[in-house]
Structure formats: C-alpha cells, structure tokens
C-alpha positions in Angstrom: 81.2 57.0 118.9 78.2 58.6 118.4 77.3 62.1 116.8 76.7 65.1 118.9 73.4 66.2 117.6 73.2 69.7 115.6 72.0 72.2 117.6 68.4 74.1 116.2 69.0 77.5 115.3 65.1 77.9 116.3 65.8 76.8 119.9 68.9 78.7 120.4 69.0 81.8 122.5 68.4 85.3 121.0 71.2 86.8 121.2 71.6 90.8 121.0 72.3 92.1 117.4 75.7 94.2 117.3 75.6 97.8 117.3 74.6 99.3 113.5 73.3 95.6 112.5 69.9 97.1 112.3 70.7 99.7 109.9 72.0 97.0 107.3 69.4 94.7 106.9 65.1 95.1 106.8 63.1 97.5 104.9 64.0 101.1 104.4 63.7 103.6 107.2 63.3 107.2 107.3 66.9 108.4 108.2 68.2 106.3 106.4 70.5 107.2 103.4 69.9 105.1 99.8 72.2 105.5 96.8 69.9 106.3 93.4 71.4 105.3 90.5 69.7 105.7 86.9 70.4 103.7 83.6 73.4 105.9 82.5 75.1 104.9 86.0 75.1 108.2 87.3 74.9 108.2 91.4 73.2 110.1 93.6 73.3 109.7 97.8 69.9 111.2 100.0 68.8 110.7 102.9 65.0 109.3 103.1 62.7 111.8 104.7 58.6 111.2 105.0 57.5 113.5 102.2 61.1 114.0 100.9 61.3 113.9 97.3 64.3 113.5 94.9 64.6 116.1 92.1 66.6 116.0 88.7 66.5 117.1 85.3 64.6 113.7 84.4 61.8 114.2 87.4 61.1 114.1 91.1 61.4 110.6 93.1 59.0 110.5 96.3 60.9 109.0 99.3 57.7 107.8 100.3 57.6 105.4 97.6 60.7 103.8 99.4 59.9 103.9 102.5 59.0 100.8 104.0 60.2 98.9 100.9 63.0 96.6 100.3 66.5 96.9 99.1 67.6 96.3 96.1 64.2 97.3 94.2 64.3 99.0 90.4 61.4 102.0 91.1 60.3 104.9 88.7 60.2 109.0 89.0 57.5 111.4 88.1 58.8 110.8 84.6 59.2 106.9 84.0 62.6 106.9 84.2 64.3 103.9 86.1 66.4 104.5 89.2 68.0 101.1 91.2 67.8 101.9 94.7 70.6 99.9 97.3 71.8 100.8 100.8 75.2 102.1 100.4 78.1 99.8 101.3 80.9 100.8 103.6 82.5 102.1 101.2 80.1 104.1 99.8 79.4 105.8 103.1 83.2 106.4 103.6 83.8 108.1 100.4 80.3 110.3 100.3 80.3 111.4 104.0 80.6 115.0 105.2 84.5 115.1 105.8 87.1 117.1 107.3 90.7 115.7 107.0 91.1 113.4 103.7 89.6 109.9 104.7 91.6 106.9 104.4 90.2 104.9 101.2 88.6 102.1 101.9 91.1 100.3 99.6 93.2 100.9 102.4 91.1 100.8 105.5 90.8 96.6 104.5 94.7 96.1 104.4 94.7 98.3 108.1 92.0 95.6 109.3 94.1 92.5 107.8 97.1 93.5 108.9 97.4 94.6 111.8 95.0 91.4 112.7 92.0 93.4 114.2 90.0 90.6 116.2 86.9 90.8 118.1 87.1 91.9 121.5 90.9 93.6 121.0 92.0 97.3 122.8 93.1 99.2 119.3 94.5 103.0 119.4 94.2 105.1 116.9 95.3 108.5 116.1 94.2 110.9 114.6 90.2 110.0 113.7 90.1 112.5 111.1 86.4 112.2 109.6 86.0 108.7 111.0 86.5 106.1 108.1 88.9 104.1 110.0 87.2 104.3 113.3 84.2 102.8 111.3 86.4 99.7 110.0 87.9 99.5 113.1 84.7 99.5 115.2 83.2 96.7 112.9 86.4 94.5 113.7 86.8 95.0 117.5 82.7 94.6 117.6 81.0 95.4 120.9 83.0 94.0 123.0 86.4 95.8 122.3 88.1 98.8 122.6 88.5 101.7 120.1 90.5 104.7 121.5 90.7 107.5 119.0 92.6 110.3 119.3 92.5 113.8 117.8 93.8 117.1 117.9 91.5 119.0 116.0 88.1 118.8 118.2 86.4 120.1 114.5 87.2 117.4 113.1 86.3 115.0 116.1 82.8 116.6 116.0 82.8 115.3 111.9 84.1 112.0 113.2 81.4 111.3 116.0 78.2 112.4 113.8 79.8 110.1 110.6 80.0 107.1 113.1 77.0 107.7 114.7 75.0 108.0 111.3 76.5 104.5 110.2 75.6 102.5 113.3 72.8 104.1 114.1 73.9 105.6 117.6 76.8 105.9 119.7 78.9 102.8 119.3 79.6 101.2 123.3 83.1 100.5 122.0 84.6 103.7 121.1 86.1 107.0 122.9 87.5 110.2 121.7 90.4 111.7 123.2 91.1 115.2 122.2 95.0 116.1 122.1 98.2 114.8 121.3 98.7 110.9 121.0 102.1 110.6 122.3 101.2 113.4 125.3 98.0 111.2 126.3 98.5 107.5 125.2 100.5 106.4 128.3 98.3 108.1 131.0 95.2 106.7 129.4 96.5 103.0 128.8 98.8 100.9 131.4 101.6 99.4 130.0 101.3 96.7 127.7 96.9 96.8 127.9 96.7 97.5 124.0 96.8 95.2 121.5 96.9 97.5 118.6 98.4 100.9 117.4 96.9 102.3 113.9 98.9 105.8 113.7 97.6 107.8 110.6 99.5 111.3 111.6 102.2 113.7 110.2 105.2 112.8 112.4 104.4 108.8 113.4 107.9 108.7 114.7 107.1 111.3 117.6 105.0 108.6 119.2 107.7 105.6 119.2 108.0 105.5 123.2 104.8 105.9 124.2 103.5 103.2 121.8 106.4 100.9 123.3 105.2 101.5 126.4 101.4 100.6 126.1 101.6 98.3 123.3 101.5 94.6 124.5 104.4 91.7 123.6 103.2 91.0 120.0 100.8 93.8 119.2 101.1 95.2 115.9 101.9 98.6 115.4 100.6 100.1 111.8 101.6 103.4 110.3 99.7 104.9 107.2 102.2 107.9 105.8 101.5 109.8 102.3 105.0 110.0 101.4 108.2 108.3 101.4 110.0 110.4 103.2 107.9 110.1 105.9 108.2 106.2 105.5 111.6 106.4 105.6 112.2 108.1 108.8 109.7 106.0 110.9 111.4 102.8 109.4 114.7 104.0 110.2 113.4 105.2 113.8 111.8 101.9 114.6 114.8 100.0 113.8 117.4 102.1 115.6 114.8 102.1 118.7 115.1 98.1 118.5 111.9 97.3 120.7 110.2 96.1 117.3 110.7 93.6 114.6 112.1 94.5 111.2 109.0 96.6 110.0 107.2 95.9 106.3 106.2 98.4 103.9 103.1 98.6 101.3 101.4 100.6 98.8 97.9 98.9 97.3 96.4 99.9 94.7 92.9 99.5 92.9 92.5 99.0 88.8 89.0 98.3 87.5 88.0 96.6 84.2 85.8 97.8 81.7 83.5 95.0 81.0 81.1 95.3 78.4 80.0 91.8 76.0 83.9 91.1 74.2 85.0 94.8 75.0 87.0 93.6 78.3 89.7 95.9 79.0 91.4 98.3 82.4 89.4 100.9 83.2 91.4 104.2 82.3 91.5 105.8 85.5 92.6 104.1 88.5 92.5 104.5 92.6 96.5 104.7 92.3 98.9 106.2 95.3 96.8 107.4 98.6 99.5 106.1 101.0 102.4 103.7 102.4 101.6 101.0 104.8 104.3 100.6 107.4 103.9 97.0 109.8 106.0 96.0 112.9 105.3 94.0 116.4 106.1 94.7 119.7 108.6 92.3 121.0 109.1 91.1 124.5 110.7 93.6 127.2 114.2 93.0 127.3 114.6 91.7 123.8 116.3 93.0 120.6 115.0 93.4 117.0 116.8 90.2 115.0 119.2 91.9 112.8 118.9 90.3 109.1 121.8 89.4 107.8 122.4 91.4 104.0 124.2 90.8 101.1 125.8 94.1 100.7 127.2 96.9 103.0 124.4 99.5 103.0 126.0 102.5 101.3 127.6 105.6 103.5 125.2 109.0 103.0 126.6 112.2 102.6 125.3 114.5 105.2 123.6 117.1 102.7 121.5 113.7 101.4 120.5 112.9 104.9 119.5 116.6 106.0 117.4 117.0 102.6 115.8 113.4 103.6 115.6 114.1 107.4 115.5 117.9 108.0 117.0 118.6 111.6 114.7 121.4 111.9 111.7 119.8 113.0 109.3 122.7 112.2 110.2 121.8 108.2 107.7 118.8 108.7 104.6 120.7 108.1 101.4 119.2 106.3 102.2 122.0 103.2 105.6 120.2 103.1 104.6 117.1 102.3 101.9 118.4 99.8 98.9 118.0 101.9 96.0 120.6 101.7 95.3 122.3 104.9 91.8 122.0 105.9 90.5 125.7 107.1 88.5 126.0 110.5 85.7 127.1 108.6 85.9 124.5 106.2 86.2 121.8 109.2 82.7 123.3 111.1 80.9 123.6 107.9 81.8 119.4 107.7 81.0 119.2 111.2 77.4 120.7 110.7 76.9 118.6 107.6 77.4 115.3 109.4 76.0 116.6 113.0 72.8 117.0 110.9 73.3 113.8 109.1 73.3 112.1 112.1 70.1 114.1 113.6 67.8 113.3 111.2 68.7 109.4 112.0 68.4 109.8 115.8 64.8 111.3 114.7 64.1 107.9 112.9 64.8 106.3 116.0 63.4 107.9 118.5 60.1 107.3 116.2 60.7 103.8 115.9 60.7 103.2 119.8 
C-alpha cells in the first residue's frame, strides 16, 4: 500500500475568502475600528479615520500612526504614554456596538452556536434580530453558503441590526435576510415545510410560535429558545411537551466568573457576568411520532388554580416586556442607535470603496 502523496498548499486552488475574513486579518485600514488600551487597563473603541486623532486627558493619538500598521503593536501619544492597540474580538464588537434591544452576551451567543449544532451550509431562523449580535454568531457558523433568516418587528431596530452586521463583515453578508413582522405570522409562508434546519427564538412569548416552527422545522432540527425569566421558561417547556411534536426539552443558565491574577494574589474576580438568560433545547421529531414520555419517580404534584394563574396569567395582555422587568427601548432611543451604527457602517463602506 503506498502513501497518497500530500497535497502542496502552494499548488492548490485559490479559493474565495469568506465574507468579513478580510477585516480580520492584514494591516489596519481606515474604517476600521481598533480597541486602545493604556497601562492602567482602561479601554477605549474608535474607528480609524485618515487624519483622525484620539484625544484624552494623557494626550492625542494620531490614527495615522496606525494606519497601515499591524495588529497587536504597543504605540505612543503626543505625551509618551503607552497604548496596546488590537482589533476587537467578537465579543468586543458585540458588547460596544450601537444597540437597540439588549444584545444577547456573547457568553451566551457560543452555547446558541453549540447547541443548537449550527453547521456550515444549514437554513437557521431567527427571531427577533434585535441589534444583531446573534445574527453575527450565527452568520459566522452557517458561513456563505447558508441561510440566515432574521426576523423583526421593530424595523428601528432592524435598521441597528443591518449597519452592526455590515460594519463587522465588511458589507452585506450573501447569507442573510431580514424579514420585518411577526415570526409566527410569516415563518410558514416564507419557508416550505420541513426546509429549516434550525429555530433560534429570542422573543417575549416563544410559545406563540410552537406550530409554525413545527411546521417548517425539519425531522431532527433543533429548536432553541433564549427567555429572561423563569416564568417564561416554564410555559414554553410546558407548551412543548403538551404539543408532543418535540423531544423532552433541556434547560440552562451559563454563567461567566473571572480570576484576579496577579504574581501569588490568584483569586475570583468580585464581579461577575451572572444571570442574562435561560437556554431552552428540543428537536423536531418525525411526523407522526410522539415525544417519549420519561418515566419519574414521583407523581408530579397537583397545582392549585390561583398558583397556576399567578404562573400562567390567562390574560394574555399581562405578558408585557415591563412585566417581566425588561426596559422598554423608546422610538427615539431606537433611531438615535440606528444613526450611530448606519454611520458606523458608512465610514467602512468609504474604506472600501477606496480600496477598490
């Protein structure tokens, strides 16, 4: 038996890079944004501009001195003091962009990803888009060739979305589209039955979209629900397991904890990325089939109808964001996000338009 021989990565064929590759890799661009940080670890985000210039308390820092550079460098201000200059991650970008709903952390943007099993090439729906964190993650994992529809109610805060996404790749992304209205009006008459091979529902009353995600979610998709509170968590598990098209569904909280770590002074940080919401998992099982029904050791406990009615109001109009605790975002609070990001993204298209 004889080897196959090892293919030269010189001889192979280029191959296109995927969309936003470009704006993570080479030297710095105008458009592009940097994070500053100085030797007391204090962080500042800007966008590079020719002629821009960085001002503080300790001096001005000239964009142009990092123009054309590389990452990662050390440089110094007017002053002489030090700033280390690095692209922001992902999860910089996320957490510094212009926003208009509450983003979902990034801590739990990675658990989405993993596990609902996002794979390159898949048809994933998501609702709502919010300020497009998720979208971003979800982009990345269903690459170019994929499928990302987003939908949203709020067309401010799909105008905060598109400019976010487009700043981070560089340019409209060939895998995405943005449906304005209600998921569980639209999903069916945009997708035929069983096309979609995942359902990421970040959205007040998850529960209201059961059927239509049923219908367009194929045999073995996985259907994730991100909630802020239990009781929310509670009713969509109880409604997916009375529906019976699903499998027993699994629920999740992750949380982040950094350490102090400074020579022998290694301890928890004292502040920690605690609750920001519950993970809810299930798949879509075969038409025709039932949800297995797991066998318990004890008799689940009779509720008394004022318990259930405090837990699961009849009156539907009780499930309001101010309910639940959430801060409603203003109109003019959403547009003044939506003109943050749209000009965000502007000054990058400029930077590419020059670069052609």
């Amino acid at each position: 038996m004889t080897d196959s021989p090892i293919e030269n990565p010189a001889d192979a064929p280029a191959r296109p890079a995927p969309t936003g590759a470009g704006e993570r890799r080479g030297p710095l661009r105008p458009g592009q944004r940097v994070q500053l940080k100085d030797a007391k670890g204090r962080l500042n985000t800007v966008t590079l501009t020719e002629g821009g210039q960085f001002h503080s308390y300790q001096g001005v820092l000239h964009h142009d001195d990092l123009i054309g550079g590389p990452d990662g460098v050390v440089v110094a201000n007017s002053a002489g003091h030090d700033y280390q200059v690095l692209r922001p991650l992902l999860s910089d970008f996320v957490l510094s962009m212009p926003r208009g709903a509450t983003v979902v952390y990034p801590k739990d943007a990675g658990q989405i990803v993993q596990m609902a099993d996002v794979f390159p090439g898949a048809t994933v729906v998501e609702a709502g888009v919010g300020s497009g964190g998720l979208s971003i993650s979800l982009l990345r994992a269903v690459g170019d060739s994929g499928q990302l529809h987003s939908y949203e109610r709020r067309e401010e805060f799909a105008d905060v979305a598109r400019a976010n996404v487009q700043t981070f790749f560089g340019g409209e992304h060939p895998a995405w589209r943005i449906h304005l209205g209600n998921a569980q009006d639209q999903m069916t008459a945009v997708h035929e039955p069983g096309s979609v091979d995942r359902v990421v529902l970040d959205m007040l009353a998850p529960w209201e979209c059961l059927d239509a995600v049923a219908t367009v979610l194929a045999p073995g998709g996985v259907w994730i629900n991100y909630v802020a509170t239990a009781t929310q968590l509670s009713r969509v598990a109880e409604a997916i397991r009375e529906d019976g098209r699903f499998t027993q569904t699994e629920a999740s909280e992750t949380m982040v904890r950094g350490w102090h770590l400074d020579g022998l002074a290694v301890r928890p940080d004292h502040r920690m990325v605690a609750h920001t919401g519950f993970l809810l998992a299930c798949r879509r099982l075969a038409t025709g089939q039932e949800a297995l029904a797991l066998k318990k050791r004890s008799k689940v406990s009779e509720f008394k109808a004022v318990d259930v009615e405090a837990w699961q109001p009849a009156d539907e109009n009780r499930w309001t964001p101010e309910a639940l605790g959430e801060r409603p975002v203003t109109d003019k609070k959403a547009r003044k996000a939506a003109r943050e990001a749209a000009s965000m993204e502007q000054r990058g298209a400029r930077r590419h338009l020059e670069d052609l």
